[in-house]
C-alpha positions in Angstrom: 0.0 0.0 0.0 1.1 3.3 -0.7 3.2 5.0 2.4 3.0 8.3 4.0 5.4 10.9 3.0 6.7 13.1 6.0 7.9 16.5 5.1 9.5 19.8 6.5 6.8 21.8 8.3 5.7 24.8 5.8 6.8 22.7 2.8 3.3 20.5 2.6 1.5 22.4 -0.6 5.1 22.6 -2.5 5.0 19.0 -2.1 1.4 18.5 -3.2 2.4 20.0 -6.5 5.2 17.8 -7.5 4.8 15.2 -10.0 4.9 11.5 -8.1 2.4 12.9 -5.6 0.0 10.1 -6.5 2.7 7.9 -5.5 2.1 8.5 -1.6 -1.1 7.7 0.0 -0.6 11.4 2.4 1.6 13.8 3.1 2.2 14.8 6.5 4.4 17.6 7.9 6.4 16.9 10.6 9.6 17.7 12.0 12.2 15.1 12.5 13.4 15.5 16.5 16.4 14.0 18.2 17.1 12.5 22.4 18.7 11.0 23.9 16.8 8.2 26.5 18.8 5.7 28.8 22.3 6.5 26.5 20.6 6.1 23.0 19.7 8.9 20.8 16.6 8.7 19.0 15.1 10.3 16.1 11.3 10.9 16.4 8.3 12.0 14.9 5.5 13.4 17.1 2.6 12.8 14.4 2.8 8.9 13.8 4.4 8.1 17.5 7.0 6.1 16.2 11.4 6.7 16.3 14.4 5.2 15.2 17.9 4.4 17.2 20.1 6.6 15.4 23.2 6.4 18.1 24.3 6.4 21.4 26.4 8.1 24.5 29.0 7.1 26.5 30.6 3.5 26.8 28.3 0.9 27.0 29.5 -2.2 25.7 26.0 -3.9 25.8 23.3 -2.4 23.8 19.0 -3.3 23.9 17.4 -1.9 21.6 14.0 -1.5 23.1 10.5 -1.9 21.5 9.4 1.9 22.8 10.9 4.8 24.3 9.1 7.2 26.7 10.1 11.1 25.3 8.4 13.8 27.3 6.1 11.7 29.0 5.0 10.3 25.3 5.1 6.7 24.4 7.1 6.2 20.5 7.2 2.9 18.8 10.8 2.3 18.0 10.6 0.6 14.6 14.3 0.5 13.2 18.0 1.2 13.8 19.1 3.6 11.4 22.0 4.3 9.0 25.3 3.8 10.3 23.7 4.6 14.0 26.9 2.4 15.7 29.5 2.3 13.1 32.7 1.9 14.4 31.6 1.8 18.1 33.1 -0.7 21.0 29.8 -2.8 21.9 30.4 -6.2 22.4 26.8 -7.2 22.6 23.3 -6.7 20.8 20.0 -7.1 21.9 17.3 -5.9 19.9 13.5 -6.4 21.0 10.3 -7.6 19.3 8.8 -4.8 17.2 12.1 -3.7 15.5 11.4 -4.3 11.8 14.6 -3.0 10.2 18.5 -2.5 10.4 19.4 -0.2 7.9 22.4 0.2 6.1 26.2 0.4 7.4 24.0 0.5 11.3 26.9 -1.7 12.9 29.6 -1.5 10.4 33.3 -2.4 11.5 32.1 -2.7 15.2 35.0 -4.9 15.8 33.9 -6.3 19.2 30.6 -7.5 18.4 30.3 -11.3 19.5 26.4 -11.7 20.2 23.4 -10.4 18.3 19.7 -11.4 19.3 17.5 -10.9 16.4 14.0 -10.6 17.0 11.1 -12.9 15.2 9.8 -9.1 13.7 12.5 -7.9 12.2 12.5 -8.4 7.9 15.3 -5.9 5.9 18.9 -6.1 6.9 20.9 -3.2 4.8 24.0 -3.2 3.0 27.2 -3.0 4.2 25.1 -3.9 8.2 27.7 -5.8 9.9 30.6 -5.8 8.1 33.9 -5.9 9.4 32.0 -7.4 12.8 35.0 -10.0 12.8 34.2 -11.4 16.5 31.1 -12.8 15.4 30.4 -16.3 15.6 27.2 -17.3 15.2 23.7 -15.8 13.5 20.5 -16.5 13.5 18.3 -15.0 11.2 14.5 -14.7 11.4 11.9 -14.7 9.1 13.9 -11.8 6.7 12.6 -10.3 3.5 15.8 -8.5 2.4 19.6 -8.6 3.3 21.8 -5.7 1.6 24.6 -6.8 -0.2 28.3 -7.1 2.4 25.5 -6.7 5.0 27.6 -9.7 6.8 31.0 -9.1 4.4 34.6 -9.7 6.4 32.6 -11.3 9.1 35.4 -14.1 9.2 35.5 -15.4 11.8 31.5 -16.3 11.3 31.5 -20.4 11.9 27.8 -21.1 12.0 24.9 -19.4 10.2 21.7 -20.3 10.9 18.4 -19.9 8.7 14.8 -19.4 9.5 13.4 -17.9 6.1 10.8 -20.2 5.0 10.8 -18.6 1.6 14.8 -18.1 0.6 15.2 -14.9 -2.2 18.5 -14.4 -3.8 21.1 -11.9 -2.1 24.9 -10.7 -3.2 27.3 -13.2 -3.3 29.3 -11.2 -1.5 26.4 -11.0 1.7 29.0 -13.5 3.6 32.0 -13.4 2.0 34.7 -13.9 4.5 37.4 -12.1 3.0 38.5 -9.9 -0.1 37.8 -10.8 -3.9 40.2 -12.0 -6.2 39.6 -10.6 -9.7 39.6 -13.0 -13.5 38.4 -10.8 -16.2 36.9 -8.3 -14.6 34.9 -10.4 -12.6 34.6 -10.4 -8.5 35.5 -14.0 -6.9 34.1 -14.3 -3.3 36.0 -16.7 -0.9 33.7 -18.9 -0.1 32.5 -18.6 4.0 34.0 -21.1 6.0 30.9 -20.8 8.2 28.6 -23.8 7.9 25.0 -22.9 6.9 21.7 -24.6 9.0 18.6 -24.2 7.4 14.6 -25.1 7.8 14.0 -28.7 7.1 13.3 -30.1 4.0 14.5 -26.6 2.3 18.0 -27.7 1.7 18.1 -28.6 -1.8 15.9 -25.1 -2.4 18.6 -22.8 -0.3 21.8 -24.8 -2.6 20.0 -23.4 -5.6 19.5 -19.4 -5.2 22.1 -17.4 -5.7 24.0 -15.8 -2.7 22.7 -18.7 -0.8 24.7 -21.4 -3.0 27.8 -20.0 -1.9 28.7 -22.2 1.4 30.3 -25.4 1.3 28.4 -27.1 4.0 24.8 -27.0 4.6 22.1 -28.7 7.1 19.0 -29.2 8.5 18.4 -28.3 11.5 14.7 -27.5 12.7 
């Protein structure tokens, strides 16, 4: 269904009059706000109630990513983590609770210390370039996901076990898990393949082998 399109406050009829407006089922102004709650900063708008992780303060080496923050005495549905909201930081852990629906692109690249991420069952886009460089990871689980951005997991190398829940497998980058740089024939990019052995839904084996990005890994199993 077409979305909402949030714009500047003031800028609403200039808006109206551009060609693609029949591409957005309203258009709401609003202005985009920033705070920071419990050492995260968030990103808000007051109209639809709902906010994005966008960073943090201070050293805190274990990170939740909650399903609502309380701003101002007002309750805001935190529905993603945005772009590049802990590149390069020192957490070590990541918890991120039911509601969150997205991860969006370069959101914990090169955070070098990262060993343990908790997906939740909700979330469904991972963006490009997410985790890469995250080298102390081990294991992943992925949940029901409808997109992963290409290097979202790229130079993860020292990966060893990725597991699987998508029911319905789509084709990704061949470079998504890639543990290490390309070597180049022709013109042509040639992934190492992951050392990381890949577990998958039962009886969805055979399917995952055949779809590009997926067909990468060496060693592959069944596991729920």
């Amino acid at each position: 269904s077409p979305a909402v399109l949030y714009v500047p406050t003031g800028t609403k009829a200039k808006y109206e009059s551009y060609k693609g407006r029949n591409l957005f089922a309203d258009i709401v102004e609003d202005e985009l706000k920033e705070a920071f709650v419990d050492g995260l900063l968030y990103s808000y708008l007051t109209t639809n109630k709902t906010a994005i992780v966008s960073g943090k303060s201070g050293s805190q080496r274990k990170i939740t990513i909650p399903t609502t923050v309380s701003i101002d005495g007002v309750s805001y549905s935190v529905q993603s983590i945005g772009n590049s909201a802990f590149r390069e930081s020192d957490i070590d852990t990541l918890i991120i609770s039911p509601g969150i629906v997205a991860i969006d692109n370069y959101a914990f690249n090169q955070c070098w210390n990262l060993k343990k991420i908790d997906f939740p069952s909700t979330l469904k886009t991972i963006g490009k370039n997410a985790f890469e460089y995250c080298e102390a990871l081990q294991i992943i689980t992925l949940p029901l996901l409808t997109s992963i951005g290409e290097y979202a997991f790229y130079r993860c190398s020292n990966l060893f076990a990725d597991v699987s829940k998508i029911q319905s497998p789509f084709e990704i980058n061949k470079n998504v898990f890639a543990p290490d740089w390309p070597s180049y024939e022709d013109g042509t990019a040639n992934y190492p393949k992951p050392s990381a052995k890949l577990y998958v839904p039962k009886d969805l084996k055979d399917e995952y082998q055949a779809i590009e990005g997926w067909n990468v890994f060496e060693e592959y199993d069944a596991l729920f």
